[in-house]
C-alpha positions as CSV (number, residue, x, y, z in Angstrom):
1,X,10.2,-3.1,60.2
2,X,11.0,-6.8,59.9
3,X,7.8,-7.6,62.0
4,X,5.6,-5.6,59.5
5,X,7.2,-7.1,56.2
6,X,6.7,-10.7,57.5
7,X,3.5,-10.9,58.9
8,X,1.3,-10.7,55.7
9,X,3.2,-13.8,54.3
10,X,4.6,-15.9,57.7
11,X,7.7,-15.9,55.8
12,X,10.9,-15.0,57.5
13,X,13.1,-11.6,57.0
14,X,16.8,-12.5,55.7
15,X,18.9,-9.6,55.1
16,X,22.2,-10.7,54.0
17,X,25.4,-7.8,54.8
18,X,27.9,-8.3,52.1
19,X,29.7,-5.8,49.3
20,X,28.2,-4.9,46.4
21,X,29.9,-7.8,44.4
22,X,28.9,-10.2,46.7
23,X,25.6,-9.8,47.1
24,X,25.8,-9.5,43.1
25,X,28.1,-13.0,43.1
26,X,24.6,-14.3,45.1
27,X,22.4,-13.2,42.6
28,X,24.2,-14.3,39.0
29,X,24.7,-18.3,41.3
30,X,21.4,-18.3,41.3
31,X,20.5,-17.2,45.0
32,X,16.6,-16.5,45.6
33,X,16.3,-12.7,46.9
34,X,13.2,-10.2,46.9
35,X,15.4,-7.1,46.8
36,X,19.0,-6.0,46.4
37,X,20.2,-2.6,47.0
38,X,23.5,-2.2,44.6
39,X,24.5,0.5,42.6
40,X,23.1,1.8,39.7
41,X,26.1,0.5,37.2
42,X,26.0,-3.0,38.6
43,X,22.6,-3.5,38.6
44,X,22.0,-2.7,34.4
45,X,24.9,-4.9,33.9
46,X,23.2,-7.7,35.5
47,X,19.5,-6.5,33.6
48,X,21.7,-7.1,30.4
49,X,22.4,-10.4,31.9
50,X,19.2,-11.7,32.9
51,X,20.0,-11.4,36.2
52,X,17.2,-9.3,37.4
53,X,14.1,-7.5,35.6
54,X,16.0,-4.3,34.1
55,X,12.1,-2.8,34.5
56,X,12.5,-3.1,38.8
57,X,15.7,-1.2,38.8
58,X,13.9,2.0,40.7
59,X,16.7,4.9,42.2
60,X,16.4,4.9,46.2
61,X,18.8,7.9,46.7
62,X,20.6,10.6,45.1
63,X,23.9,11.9,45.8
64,X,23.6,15.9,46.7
65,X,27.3,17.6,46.6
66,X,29.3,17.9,48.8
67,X,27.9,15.4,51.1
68,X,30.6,12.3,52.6
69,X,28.9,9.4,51.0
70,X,29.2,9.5,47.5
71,X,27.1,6.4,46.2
72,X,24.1,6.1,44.4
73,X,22.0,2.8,45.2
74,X,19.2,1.4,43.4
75,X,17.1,-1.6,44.0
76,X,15.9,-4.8,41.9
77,X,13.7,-7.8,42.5
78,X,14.6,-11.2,40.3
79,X,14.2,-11.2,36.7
C-alpha cells in the first residue's frame, strides 16, 4: 500500500509503532503527521486542545460484542 500512497507525491511513507499516548505525546510536541489512529476519547481531547481538526476525527471500526479486541479507533489529520 506504501508504494501507492507515495507515488502521487514522491514523498516517503513513515509509520511510526508506538502506544496510544505516545503517538499522542508526538502530536501535542508538535510532530508533523498526516494521520493518527488513536482512540476515540483521546483524540476529542486533543480537538479541544488544538491539537488536531475535531472535524477529521472520522470512526474506522466499531467494537461488535463479544469479539477479543475491545477498542474503538478513530483517525485525525493536524488541526
Amino acid at each position: 500500500m506504501a508504494p501507492m500512497l507515495e507515488k502521487p507525491t514522491e514523498d516517503k511513507l513513515l509509520v511510526v509503532k508506538d502506544t496510544a499516548a505516545g503517538i499522542a505525546k508526538r502530536i501535542r510536541d508538535g510532530r508533523n503527521f498526516g494521520l493518527a489512529i488513536l482512540p476515540p476519547a483521546m483524540l476529542e481531547a486533543m480537538g479541544k486542545e488544538d491539537a488536531v481538526s475535531v472535524g477529521s476525527i472520522i470512526p474506522l471500526a466499531k467494537v461488535v460484542a463479544g469479539t477479543q479486541n475491545g477498542t474503538v479507533y478513530a483517525g485525525a489529520v493536524p488541526a
